[in-house]
C-alpha positions as CSV (number, residue, x, y, z in Angstrom):
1,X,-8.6,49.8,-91.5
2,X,-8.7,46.4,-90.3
3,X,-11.3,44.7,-88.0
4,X,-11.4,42.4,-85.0
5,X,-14.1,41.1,-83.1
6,X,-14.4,39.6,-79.6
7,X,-18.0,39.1,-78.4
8,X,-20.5,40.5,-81.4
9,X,-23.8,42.2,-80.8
10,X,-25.8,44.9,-82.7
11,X,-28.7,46.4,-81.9
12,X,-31.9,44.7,-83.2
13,X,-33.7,46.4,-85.8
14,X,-36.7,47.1,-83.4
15,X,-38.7,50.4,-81.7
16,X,-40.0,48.5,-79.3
17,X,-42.3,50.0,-76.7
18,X,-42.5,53.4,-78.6
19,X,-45.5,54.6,-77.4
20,X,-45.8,52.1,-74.3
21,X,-44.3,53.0,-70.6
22,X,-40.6,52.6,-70.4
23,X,-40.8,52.0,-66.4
24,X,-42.0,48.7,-64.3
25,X,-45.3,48.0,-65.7
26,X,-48.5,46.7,-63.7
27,X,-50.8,43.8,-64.6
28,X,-53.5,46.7,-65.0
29,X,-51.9,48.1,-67.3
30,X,-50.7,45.4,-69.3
31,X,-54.6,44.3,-69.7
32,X,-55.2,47.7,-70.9
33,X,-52.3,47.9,-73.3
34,X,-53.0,44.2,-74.5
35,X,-56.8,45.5,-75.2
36,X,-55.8,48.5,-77.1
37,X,-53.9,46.0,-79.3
38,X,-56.1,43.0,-79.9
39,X,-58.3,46.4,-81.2
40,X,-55.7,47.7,-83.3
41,X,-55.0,44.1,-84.5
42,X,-58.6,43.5,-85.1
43,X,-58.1,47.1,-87.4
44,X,-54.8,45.8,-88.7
45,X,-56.6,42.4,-89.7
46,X,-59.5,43.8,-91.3
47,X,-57.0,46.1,-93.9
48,X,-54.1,43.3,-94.3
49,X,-57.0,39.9,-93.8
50,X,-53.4,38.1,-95.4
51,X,-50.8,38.9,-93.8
52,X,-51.9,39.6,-90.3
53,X,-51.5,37.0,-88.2
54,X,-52.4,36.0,-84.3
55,X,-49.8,35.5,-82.0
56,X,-51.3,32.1,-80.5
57,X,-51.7,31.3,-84.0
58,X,-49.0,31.9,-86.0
59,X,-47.2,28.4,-86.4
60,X,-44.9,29.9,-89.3
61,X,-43.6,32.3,-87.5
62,X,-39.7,31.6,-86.8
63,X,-36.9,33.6,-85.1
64,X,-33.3,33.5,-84.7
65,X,-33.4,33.5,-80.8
66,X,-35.3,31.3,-78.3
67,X,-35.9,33.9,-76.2
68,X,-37.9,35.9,-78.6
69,X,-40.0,32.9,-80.1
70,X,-41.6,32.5,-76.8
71,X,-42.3,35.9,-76.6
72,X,-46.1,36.5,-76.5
73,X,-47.4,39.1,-79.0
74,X,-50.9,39.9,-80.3
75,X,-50.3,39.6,-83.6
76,X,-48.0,40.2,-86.4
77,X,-48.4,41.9,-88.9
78,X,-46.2,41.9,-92.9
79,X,-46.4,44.8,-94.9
80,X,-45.5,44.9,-98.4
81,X,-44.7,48.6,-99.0
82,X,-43.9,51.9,-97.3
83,X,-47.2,52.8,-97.6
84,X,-48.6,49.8,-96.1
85,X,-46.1,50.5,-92.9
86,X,-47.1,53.7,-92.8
87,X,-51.1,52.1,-92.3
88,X,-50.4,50.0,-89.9
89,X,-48.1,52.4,-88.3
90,X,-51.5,55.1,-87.7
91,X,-53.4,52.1,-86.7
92,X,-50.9,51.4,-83.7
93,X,-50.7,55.0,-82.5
94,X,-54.7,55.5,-82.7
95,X,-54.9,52.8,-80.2
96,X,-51.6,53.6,-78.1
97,X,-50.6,49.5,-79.1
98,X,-46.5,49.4,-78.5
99,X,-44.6,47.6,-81.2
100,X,-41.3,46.1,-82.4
101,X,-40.5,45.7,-85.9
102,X,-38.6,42.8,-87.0
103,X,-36.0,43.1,-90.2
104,X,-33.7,39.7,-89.6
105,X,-35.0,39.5,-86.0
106,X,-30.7,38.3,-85.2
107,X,-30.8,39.5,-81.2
108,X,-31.1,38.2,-78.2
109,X,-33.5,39.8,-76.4
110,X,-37.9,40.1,-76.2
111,X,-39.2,43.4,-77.0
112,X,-36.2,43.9,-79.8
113,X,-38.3,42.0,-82.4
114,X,-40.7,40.8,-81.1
115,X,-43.3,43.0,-79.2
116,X,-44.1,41.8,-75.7
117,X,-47.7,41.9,-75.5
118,X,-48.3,44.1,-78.6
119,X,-47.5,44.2,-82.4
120,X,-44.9,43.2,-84.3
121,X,-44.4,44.3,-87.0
122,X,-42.6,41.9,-89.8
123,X,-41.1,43.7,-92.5
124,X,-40.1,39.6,-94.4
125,X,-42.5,41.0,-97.0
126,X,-40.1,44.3,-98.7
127,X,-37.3,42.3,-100.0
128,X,-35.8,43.5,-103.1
129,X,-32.4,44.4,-104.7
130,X,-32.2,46.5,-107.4
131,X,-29.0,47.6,-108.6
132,X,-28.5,50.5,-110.5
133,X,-27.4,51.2,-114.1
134,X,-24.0,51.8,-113.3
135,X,-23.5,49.2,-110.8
136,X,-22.0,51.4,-108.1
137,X,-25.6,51.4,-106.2
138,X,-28.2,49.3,-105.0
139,X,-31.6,49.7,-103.8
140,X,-32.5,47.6,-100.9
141,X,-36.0,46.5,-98.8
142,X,-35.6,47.3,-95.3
143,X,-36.8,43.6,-95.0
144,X,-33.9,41.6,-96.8
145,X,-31.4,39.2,-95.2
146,X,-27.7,39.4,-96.1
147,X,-28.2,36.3,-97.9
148,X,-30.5,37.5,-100.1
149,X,-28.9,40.8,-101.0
150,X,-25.5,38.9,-101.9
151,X,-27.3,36.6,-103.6
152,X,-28.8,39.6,-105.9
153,X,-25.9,41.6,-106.1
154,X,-23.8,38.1,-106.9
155,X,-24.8,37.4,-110.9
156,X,-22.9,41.5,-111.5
157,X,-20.1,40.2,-109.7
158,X,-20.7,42.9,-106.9
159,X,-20.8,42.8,-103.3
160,X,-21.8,45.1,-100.2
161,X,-21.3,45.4,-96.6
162,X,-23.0,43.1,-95.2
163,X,-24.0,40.7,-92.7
164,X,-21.3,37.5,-92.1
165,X,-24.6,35.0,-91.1
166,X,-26.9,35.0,-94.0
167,X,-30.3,35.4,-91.6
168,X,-28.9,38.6,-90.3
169,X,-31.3,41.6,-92.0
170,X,-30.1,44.6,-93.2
171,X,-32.5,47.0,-91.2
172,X,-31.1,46.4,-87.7
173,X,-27.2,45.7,-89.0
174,X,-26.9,48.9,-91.0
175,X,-28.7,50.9,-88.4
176,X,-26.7,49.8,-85.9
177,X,-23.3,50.6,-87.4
178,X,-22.8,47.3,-89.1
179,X,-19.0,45.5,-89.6
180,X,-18.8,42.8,-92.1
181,X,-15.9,40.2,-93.6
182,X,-15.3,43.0,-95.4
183,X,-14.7,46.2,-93.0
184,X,-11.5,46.0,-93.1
185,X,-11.1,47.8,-96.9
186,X,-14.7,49.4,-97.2
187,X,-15.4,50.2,-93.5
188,X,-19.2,49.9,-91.7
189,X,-22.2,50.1,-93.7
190,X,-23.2,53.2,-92.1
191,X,-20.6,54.4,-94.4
192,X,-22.3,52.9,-97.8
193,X,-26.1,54.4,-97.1
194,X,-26.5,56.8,-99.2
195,X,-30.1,57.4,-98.2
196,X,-33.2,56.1,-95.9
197,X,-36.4,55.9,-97.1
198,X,-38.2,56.0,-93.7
199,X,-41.7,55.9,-92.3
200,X,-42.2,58.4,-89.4
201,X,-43.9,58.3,-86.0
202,X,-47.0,60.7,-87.7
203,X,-46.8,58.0,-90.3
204,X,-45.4,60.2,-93.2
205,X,-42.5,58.8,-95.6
206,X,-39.5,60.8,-96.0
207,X,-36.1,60.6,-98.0
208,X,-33.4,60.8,-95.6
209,X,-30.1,62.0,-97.1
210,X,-27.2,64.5,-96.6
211,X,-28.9,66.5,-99.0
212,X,-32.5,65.9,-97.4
213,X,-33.7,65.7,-94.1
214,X,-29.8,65.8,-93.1
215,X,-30.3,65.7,-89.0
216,X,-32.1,63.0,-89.6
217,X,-29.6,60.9,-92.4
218,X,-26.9,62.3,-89.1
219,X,-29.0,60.1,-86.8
220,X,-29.5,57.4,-88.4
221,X,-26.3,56.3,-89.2
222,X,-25.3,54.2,-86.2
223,X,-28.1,55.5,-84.2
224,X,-29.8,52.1,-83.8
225,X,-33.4,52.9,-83.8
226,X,-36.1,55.3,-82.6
227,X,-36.3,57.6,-85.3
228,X,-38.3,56.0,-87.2
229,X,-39.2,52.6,-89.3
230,X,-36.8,52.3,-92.3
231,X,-38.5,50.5,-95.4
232,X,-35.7,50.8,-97.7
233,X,-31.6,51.6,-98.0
234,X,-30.2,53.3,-101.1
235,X,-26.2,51.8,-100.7
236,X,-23.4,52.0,-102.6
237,X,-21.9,48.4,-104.1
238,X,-18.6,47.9,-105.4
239,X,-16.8,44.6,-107.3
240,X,-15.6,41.6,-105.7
241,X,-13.9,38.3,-105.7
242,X,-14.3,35.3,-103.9
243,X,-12.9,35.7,-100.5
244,X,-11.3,33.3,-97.9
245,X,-12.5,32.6,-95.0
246,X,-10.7,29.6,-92.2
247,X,-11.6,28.6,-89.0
248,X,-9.3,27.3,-85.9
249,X,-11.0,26.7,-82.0
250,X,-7.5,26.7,-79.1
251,X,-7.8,25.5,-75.3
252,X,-8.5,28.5,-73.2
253,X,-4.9,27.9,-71.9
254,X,-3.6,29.6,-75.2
255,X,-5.6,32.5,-74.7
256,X,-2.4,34.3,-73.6
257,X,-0.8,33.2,-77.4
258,X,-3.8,34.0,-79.4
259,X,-4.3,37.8,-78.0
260,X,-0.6,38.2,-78.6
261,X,-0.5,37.2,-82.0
262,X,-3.8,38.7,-83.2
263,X,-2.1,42.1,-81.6
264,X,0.8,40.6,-83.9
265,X,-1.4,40.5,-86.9
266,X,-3.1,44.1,-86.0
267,X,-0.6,46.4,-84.9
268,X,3.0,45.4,-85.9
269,X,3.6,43.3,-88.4
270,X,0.3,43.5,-90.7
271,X,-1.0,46.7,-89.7
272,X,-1.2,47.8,-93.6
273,X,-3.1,45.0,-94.8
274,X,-6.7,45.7,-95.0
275,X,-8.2,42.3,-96.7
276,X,-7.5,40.9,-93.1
277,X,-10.3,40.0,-90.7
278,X,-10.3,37.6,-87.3
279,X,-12.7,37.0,-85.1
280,X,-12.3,35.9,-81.7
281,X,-15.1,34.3,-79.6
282,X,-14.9,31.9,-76.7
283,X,-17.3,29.5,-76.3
284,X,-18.0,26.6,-74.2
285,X,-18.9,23.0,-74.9
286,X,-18.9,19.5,-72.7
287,X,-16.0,18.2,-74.3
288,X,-13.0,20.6,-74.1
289,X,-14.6,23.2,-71.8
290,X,-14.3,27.0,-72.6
291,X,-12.2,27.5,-75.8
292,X,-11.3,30.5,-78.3
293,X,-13.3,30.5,-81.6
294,X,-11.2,32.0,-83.9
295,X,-12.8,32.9,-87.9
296,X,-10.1,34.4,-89.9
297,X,-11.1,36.3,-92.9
298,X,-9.3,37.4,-96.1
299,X,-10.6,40.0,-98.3
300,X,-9.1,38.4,-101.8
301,X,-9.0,34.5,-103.1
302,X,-5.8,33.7,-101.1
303,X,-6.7,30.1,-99.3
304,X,-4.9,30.1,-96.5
305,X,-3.0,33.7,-96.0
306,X,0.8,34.4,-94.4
307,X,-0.8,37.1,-92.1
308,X,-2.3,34.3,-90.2
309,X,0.7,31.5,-90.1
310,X,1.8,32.4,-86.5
311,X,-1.1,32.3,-85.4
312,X,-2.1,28.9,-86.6
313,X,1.5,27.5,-85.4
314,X,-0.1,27.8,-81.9
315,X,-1.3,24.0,-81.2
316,X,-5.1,24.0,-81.7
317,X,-7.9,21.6,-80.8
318,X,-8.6,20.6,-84.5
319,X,-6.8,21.0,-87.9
320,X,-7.0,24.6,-89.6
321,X,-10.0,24.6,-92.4
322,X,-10.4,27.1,-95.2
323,X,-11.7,27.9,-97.9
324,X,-12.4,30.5,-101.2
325,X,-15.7,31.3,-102.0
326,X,-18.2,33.8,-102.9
327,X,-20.5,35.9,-100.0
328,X,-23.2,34.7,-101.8
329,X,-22.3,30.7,-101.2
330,X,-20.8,31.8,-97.9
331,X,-24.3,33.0,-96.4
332,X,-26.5,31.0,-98.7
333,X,-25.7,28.2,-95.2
334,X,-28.6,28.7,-92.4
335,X,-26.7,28.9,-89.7
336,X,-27.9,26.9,-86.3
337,X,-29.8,29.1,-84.0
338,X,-28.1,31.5,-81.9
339,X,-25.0,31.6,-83.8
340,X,-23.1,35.3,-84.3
341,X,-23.8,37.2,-87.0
């Protein structure tokens, strides 16, 4: 099973509006809602004075997307623990405050993330990785980044499925499906979970798992959200080398040559191989106009793999660069804003 991406987009690891109207809202009702949650904040701040923080006064807060920086929120809020989520989480349905809660916070729209006009809720604080004694699992905070995680999982010589940007959390990735550079052999990490620990809408926190809770380990997997806030991901890891990864950008009049030889690369004469990855993005810049991004990924420490030489025979806008290197050094780069995950 091989992967190939055109345009890439997950769903954010958010519940936004749970409790607030899903239809057109009125200004009288955003004043109410926005007064339920400066109360609920004022709650909130009182039981977490450190890590509760105003939303016109919170000038550490940062954000993959523009869009969602300038969205205006009461406060935030960065629980440490299940339990603590499960506090705040009472708090917010006491008062009837909507919400969103933030994992890596990598989408593109308000309300995902960040709460318009009520809580959001940062989960930054429950990052861990602990892997287990055998090294086939490891136990993850619903708040790490992919960086982070291969960065834990690196010193065992292990890996996971995870995000290709290093800023990309694991709460709203694995929730919603999740491909990585290395789909192609393991598959999605809905695949990998082998339980949720999740915090539910009456504020309980349950085990979810085929062997407990099942519907909702069913629903979860791919689901995307709503079912609840997920504070931590039991996975299965695995061993892995360094891994190649090369980039090549061609004039939008090739796109007729590129879609025939990644079909080349997918279904004819590589269909077998499944270290193989490619990416395929346009994009547009001043210079050279709209042109195909391509990212071509390798599964093993081959620099420069055969599956991809027709393909890079087409005549590109810049030389072919590639390299080997660990997940770990391969996220550990902060990628500019609004780059794909």
């Amino acid at each position: 099973m091989k992967y190939s991406l055109g345009y890439l987009f997950f769903p954010s690891y958010a519940w936004a509006s749970a409790i607030g109207g899903l239809g057109q809202e009125t200004a009288s009702s955003v004043g109410r809602q926005e007064a339920s949650c400066e109360q609920a904040c004022n709650t909130i701040k009182s039981r977490f004075p450190g890590t509760t923080y105003g939303g016109d006064n919170d000038p550490n807060f940062t954000i993959w997307d523009q869009k969602q920086l300038e969205t205006r929120y009461v406060c935030r809020v960065q629980p440490a623990s299940a339990d603590e989520v499960s506090s705040v989480l009472q708090i917010l349905v006491n008062n009837w405050c909507r919400f969103a809660v933030k994992c890596g916070g990598h989408s593109r729209f308000p309300d995902d993330s960040v709460s318009v006009g009520g809580v959001t809720i940062d989960l930054g604080l429950i990052n861990f990785t602990t892997v287990s004694k055998d090294r086939t699992t490891a136990r993850v905070g619903g708040g790490s980044l992919a960086r982070q995680v291969f960065a834990a999982l690196d010193p065992y010589g292990l890996a996971y499925v995870g995000g290709r940007v290093g800023q990309v959390g694991i709460g709203g990735f694995t929730l919603g499906g999740g491909t990585s550079a290395l789909s192609g052999r393991y598959g999605w990490a809905l695949d990998h979970v082998l339980e949720y620990e999740v915090v539910l809408p009456n504020a309980t926190i349950v085990t979810a798992s085929e062997c407990s809770h099942p519907d909702l380990y069913w629903a979860l997997r791919g689901g995307g959200n709503n079912f609840g806030i997920v504070t931590s991901f039991n996975i299965s890891v695995f061993p892995q080398s360094p891994v190649y990864t090369g980039s090549r950008i061609f004039g939008q009049h090739h796109t007729g040559q590129v879609l025939v030889e990644a079909e080349k690369i997918f279904a004819i004469q590589d269909s077998q191989d499944k270290n193989v990855g490619l990416e395929l993005r346009y994009t547009y810049n001043a210079q050279n106009g709209w042109t195909i991004s391509t990212t071509q990924r390798y599964a093993e420490s081959i620099l420069y793999p055969s599956v991809f030489d027709d393909l890079n025979k087409i005549p590109a806008l810049g030389n072919l660069s590639g390299n080997i290197n660990s997940l770990a050094n391969s996220t550990s780069i902060k990628g500019p804003q609004g780059t794909t995950r």
